[in-house]
KEMIPA-130476 format. One record per residue (C-alpha): residue number from 1; residue in one letter; chain; x, y, z. Coordinates in nm, 2 decimals. Example, Ala and Ser with C-alpha at 12.3 -4.5 7.8 and 13.67 -1.06 7.14 Angstrom:
BEGIN
- 1, A, A, 1.23, -0.45, 0.78
- 2, S, A, 1.37, -0.11, 0.71
***
This chain:
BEGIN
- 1, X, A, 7.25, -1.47, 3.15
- 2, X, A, 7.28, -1.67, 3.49
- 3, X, A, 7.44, -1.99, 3.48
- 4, X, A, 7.15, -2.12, 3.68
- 5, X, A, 6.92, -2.11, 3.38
- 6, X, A, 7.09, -2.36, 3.18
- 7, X, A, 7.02, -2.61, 3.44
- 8, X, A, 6.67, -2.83, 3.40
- 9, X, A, 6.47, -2.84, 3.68
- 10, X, A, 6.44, -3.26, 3.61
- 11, X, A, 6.79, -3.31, 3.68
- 12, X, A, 7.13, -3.17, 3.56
- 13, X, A, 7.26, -3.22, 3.23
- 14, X, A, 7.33, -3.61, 3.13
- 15, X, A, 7.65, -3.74, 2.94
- 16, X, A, 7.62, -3.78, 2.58
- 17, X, A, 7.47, -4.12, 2.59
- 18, X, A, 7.65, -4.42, 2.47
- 19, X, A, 7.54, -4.83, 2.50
- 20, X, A, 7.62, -4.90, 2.88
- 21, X, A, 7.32, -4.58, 2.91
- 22, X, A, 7.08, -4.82, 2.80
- 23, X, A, 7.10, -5.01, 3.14
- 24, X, A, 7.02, -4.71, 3.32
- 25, X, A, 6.75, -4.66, 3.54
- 26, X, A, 6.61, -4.37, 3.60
- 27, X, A, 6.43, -4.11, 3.89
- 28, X, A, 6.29, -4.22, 4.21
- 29, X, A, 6.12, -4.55, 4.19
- 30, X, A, 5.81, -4.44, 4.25
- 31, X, A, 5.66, -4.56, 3.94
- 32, X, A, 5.84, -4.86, 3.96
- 33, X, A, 5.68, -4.95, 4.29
- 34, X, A, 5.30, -4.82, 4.18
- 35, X, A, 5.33, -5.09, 3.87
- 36, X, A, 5.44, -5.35, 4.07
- 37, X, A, 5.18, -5.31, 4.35
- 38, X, A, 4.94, -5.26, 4.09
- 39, X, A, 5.06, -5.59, 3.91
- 40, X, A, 5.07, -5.78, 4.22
- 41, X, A, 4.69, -5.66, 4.30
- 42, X, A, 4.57, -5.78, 3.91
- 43, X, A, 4.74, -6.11, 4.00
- 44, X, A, 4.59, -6.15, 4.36
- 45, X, A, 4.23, -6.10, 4.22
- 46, X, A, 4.33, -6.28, 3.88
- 47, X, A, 4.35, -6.58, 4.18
- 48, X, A, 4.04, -6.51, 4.34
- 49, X, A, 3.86, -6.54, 4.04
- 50, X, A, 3.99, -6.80, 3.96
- 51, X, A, 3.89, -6.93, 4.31
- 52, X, A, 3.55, -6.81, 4.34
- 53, X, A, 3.49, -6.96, 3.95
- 54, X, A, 3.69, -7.21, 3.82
- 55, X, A, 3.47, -7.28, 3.53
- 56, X, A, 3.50, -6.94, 3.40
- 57, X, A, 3.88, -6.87, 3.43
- 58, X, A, 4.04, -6.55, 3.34
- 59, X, A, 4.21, -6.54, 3.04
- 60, X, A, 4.57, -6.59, 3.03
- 61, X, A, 4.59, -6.30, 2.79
- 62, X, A, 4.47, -6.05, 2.98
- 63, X, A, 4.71, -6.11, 3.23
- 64, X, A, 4.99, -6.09, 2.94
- 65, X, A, 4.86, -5.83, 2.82
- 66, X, A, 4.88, -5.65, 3.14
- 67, X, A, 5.24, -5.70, 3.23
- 68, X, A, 5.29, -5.58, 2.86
- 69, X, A, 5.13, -5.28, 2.93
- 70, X, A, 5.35, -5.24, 3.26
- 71, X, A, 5.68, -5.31, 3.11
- 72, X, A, 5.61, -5.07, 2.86
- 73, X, A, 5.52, -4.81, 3.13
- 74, X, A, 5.86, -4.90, 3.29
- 75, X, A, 6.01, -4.83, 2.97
- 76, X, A, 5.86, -4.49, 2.90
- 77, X, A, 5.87, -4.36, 3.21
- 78, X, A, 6.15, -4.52, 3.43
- 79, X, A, 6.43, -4.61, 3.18
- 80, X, A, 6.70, -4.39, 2.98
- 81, X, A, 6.40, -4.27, 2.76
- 82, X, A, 6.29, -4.07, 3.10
- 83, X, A, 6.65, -3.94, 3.14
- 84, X, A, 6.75, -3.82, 2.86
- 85, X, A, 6.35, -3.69, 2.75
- 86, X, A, 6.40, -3.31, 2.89
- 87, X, A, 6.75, -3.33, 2.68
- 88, X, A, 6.66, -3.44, 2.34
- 89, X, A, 6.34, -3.35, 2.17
- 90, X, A, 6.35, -3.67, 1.98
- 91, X, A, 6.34, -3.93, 2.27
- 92, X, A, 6.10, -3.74, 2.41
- 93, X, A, 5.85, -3.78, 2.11
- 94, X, A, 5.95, -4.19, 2.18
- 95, X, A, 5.88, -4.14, 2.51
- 96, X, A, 5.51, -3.97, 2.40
- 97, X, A, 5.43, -4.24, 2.16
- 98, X, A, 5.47, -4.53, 2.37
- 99, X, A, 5.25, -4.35, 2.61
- 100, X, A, 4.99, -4.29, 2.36
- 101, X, A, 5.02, -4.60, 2.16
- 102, X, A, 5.09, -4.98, 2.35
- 103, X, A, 5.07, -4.87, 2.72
- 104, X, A, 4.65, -4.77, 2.64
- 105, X, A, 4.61, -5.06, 2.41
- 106, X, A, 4.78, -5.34, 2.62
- 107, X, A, 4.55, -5.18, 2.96
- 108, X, A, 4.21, -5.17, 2.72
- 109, X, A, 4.28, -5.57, 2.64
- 110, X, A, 4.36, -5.68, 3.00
- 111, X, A, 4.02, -5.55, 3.04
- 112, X, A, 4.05, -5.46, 3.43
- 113, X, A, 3.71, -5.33, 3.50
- 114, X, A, 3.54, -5.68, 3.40
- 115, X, A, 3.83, -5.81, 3.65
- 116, X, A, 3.71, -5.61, 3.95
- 117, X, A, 3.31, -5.63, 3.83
- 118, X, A, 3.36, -6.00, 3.87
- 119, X, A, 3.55, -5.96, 4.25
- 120, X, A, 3.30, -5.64, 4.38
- 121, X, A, 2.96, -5.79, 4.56
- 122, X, A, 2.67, -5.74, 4.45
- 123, X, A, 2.59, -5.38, 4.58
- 124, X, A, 2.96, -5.22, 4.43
- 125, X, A, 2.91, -5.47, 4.08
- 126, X, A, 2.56, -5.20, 4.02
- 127, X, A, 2.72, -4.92, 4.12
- 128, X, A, 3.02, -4.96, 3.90
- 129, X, A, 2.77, -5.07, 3.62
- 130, X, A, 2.58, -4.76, 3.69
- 131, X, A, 2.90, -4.56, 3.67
- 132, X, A, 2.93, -4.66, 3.32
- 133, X, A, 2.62, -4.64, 3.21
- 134, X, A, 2.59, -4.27, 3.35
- 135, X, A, 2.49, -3.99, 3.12
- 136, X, A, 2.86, -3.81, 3.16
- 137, X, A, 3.02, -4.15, 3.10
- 138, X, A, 2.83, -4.21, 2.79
- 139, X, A, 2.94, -3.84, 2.71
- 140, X, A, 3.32, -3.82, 2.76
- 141, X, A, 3.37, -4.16, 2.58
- 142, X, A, 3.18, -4.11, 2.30
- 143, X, A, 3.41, -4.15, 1.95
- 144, X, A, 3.32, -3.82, 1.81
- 145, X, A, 3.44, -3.70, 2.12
- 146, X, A, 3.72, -3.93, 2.20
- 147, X, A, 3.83, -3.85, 1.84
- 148, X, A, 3.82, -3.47, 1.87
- 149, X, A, 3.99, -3.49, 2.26
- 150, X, A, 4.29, -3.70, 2.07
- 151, X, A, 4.35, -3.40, 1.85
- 152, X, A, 4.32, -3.12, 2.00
- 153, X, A, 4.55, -3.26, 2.31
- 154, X, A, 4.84, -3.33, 2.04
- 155, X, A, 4.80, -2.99, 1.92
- 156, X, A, 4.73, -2.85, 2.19
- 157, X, A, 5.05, -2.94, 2.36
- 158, X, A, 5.29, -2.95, 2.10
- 159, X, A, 5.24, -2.60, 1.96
- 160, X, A, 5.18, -2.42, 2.28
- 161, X, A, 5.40, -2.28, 2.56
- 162, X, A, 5.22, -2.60, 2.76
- 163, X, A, 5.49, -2.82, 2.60
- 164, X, A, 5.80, -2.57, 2.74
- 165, X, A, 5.70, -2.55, 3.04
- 166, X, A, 5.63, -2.93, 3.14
- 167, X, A, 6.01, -2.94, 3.02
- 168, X, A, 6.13, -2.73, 3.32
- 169, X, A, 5.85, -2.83, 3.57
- 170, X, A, 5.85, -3.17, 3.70
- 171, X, A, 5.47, -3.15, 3.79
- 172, X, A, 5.33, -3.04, 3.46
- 173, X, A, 5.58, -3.33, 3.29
- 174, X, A, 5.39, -3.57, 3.50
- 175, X, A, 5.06, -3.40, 3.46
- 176, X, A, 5.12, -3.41, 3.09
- 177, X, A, 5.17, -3.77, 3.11
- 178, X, A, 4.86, -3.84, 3.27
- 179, X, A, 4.67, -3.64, 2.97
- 180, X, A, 4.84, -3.84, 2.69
- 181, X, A, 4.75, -4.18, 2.86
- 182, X, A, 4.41, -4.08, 2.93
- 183, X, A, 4.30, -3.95, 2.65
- 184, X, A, 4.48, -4.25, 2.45
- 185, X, A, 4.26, -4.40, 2.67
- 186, X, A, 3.97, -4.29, 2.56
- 187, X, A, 4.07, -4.29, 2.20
- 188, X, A, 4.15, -4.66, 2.18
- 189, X, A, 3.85, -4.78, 2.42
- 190, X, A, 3.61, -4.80, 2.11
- 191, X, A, 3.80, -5.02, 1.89
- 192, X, A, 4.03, -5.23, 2.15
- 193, X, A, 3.81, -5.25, 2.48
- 194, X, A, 3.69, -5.58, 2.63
- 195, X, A, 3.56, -5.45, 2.90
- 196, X, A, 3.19, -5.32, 2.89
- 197, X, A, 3.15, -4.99, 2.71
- 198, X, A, 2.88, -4.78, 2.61
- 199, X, A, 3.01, -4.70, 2.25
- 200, X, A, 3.17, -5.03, 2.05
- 201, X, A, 3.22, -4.94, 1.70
- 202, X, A, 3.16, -5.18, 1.43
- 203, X, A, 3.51, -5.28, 1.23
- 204, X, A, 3.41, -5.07, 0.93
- 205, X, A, 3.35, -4.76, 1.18
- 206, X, A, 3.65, -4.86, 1.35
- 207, X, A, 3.90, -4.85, 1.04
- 208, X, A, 3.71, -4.55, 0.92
- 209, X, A, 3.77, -4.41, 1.31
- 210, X, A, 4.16, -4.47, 1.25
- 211, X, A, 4.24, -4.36, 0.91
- 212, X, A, 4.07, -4.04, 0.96
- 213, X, A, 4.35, -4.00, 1.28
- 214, X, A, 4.64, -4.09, 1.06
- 215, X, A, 4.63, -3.78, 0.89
- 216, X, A, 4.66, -3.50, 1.17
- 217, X, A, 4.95, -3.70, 1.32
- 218, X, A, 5.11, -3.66, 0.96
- 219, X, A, 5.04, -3.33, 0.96
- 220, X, A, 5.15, -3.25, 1.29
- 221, X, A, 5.45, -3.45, 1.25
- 222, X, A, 5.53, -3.23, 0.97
- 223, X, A, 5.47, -2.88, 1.08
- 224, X, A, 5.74, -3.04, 1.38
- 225, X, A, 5.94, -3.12, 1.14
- 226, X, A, 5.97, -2.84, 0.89
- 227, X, A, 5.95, -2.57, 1.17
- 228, X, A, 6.23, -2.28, 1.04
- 229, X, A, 6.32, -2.22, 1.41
- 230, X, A, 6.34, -2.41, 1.76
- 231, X, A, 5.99, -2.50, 1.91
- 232, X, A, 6.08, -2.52, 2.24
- 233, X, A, 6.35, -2.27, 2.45
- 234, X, A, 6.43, -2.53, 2.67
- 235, X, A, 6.69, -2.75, 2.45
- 236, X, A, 6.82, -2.43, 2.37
- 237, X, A, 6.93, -2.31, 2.67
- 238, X, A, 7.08, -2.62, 2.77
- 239, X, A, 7.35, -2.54, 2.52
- 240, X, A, 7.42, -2.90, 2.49
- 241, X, A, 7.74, -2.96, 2.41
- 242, X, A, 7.69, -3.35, 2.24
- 243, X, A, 7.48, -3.48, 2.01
- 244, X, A, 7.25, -3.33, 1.70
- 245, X, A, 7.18, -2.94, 1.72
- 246, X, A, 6.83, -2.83, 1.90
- 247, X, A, 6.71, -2.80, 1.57
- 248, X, A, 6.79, -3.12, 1.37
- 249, X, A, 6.71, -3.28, 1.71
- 250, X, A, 6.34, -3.12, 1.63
- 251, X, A, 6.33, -3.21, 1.32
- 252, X, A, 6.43, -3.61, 1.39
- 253, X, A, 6.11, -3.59, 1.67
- 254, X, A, 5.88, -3.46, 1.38
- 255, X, A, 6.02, -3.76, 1.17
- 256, X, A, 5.97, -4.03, 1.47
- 257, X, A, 5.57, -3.85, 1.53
- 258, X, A, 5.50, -3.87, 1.14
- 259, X, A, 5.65, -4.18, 1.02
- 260, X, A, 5.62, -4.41, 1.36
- 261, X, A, 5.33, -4.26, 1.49
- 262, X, A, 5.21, -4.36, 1.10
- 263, X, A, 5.34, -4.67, 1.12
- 264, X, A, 5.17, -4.77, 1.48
- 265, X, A, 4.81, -4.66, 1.30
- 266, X, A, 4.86, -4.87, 1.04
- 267, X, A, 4.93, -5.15, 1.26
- 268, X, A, 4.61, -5.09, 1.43
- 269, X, A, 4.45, -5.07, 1.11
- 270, X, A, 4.54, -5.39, 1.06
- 271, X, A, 4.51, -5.54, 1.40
- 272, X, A, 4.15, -5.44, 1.31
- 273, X, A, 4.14, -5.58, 0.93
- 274, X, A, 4.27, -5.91, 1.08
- 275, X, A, 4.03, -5.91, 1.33
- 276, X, A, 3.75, -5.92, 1.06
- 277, X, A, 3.84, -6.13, 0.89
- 278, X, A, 3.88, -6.38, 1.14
- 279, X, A, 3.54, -6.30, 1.25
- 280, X, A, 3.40, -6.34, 0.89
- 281, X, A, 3.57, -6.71, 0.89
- 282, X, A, 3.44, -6.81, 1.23
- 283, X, A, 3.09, -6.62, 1.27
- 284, X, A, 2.99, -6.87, 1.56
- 285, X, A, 3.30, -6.69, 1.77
- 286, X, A, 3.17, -6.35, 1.72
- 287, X, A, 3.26, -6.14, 2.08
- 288, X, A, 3.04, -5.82, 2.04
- 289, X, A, 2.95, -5.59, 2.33
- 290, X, A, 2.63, -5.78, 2.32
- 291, X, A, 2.77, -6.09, 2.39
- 292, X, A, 2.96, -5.94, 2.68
- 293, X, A, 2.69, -5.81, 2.79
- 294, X, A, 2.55, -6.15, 2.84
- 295, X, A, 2.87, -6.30, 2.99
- 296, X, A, 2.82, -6.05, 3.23
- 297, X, A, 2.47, -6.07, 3.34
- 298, X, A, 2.57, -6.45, 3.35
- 299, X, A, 2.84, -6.38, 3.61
- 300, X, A, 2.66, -6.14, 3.79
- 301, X, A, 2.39, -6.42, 3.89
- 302, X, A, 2.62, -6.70, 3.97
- 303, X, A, 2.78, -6.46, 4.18
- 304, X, A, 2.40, -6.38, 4.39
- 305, X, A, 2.38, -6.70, 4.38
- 306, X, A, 2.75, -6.78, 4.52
- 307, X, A, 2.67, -6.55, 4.80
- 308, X, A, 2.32, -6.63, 4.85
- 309, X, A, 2.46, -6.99, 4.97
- 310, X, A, 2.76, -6.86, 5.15
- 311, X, A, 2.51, -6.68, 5.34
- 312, X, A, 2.30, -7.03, 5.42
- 313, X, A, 2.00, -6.86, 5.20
- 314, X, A, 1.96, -7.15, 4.98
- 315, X, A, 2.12, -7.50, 5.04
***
């Protein structure tokens, strides 16, 4: 066999890690620099709103929530997890679960489309409304189908060749990146969005929406886990000379997807329970999609209004 193929594409083979790996950062910085430009344009229009609206401030826990969401990118995607997650199965499946997990969730509660609705004039503010009330829209992030996208991409991935080859191909790692997040995306939006969105569920639908989930990660997990041979070629042609054999390596990541990925669920679940019953205590302080709705249409026409006067239209 040529020497050549126990080499990874991503890189060549790290050390075994030990605690001083931690520190290490990882790859070309280009997602480093993409979330910081990204955070400094949330803060620079976090301003302007501020600005253009004092009364109506953004909430300090959107912006929390997205530098939460960005230092967990970071984390994923820039630190040791990204070095070592062609190497061993197991951080990989860490690396996939922050991706699927608090990078969507943290994004959904900054709420960044109600960020740039309430900066775009009047013109962009209906097209981007129109955007997501469109027919396709309405489609693609409906539960039933957000649901059904969720599983089949886990599958999907994990037990096809899909899964070897991002290992050995830089483009189809990142490109399998971007699916996870998005259809996290998508997945989560109905339960955790603040933003407006055509399909809210109710937090009976929602709990019923999540434990119904919970059981093909198990499953999944499992088959990972019990598997009587290596998955994927890859970590065997490294004939890597540290660390757990490919196999228990595989069987550790099916251990991390069924009883984290379990664990992350549940604390939905109950991010969901506690939710309502906050909600029964304080019924006045309900925030529904209807509600936001209204918020909405209430910024909108200060907004005409804002720029009606700017414009010398009315004094």
């Amino acid at each position: 066999m040529n020497v050549l193929s126990h080499i990874p594409t991503h890189g060549p083979l790290p050390p075994e890690p030990d605690l001083s790996a931690f520190a290490y950062w990882y790859s070309a910085p280009s997602v480093s620099l993409l979330v910081v430009a990204a955070l400094i344009l949330w803060f620079l229009g976090v301003r302007r709103a501020q600005h253009q609206h004092p009364r109506n401030p953004v909430p300090r826990s959107r912006s929390a929530a997205i530098v939460g969401a960005a230092l967990f990118l970071l984390i994923a995607l820039q630190s040791v997890i990204e070095r070592y997650d062609t190497t061993l199965f197991s951080v990989h499946m860490v690396q996939h679960l922050i991706l699927l997990f608090p990078v969507p969730i943290l994004l959904l509660r900054a709420a960044p489309v109600t960020l740039v609705l309430r900066l775009a004039s009047p013109h962009w503010r209906a097209r981007i409304l129109a955007l997501l009330q469109s027919r396709l829209i309405g489609v693609i992030s409906h539960p039933i189908v957000a649901w059904l996208l969720l599983v089949f991409v886990m599958w999907a991935t994990h037990l096809s060749p899909l899964f070897d080859a991002a290992l050995d191909d830089p483009f189809l790692h990142n490109l399998e990146h971007m699916i996870y997040l998005s259809s996290a995306l998508l997945f989560w939006a109905p339960v955790f969005s603040l933003d407006p969105v055509r399909h809210r569920l109710s937090r009976p639908a929602a709990l019923f929406y999540l434990i119904t989930q919970m059981p093909q990660n198990s499953f999944l997990g499992v088959a990972i886990m019990w598997a009587p041979s290596v998955l994927y070629p890859h970590y065997e042609r490294l004939q890597r000379p540290w660390g757990p054999t490919p196999l228990e390596d595989q069987q550790l990541a099916g251990a991390i997807m069924w009883l984290v990925g379990d664990a992350l669920f549940l604390l939905a679940v109950f991010a969901v329970l506690a939710a309502w019953m906050r909600a029964e205590e304080r019924p006045a302080s309900r925030y529904n999609s209807e509600k936001l709705a209204r918020e909405l249409a209430e910024i909108r026409r200060r907004e005409v209004v804002h720029d009606e006067r700017k414009r010398g239209g009315v004094q």
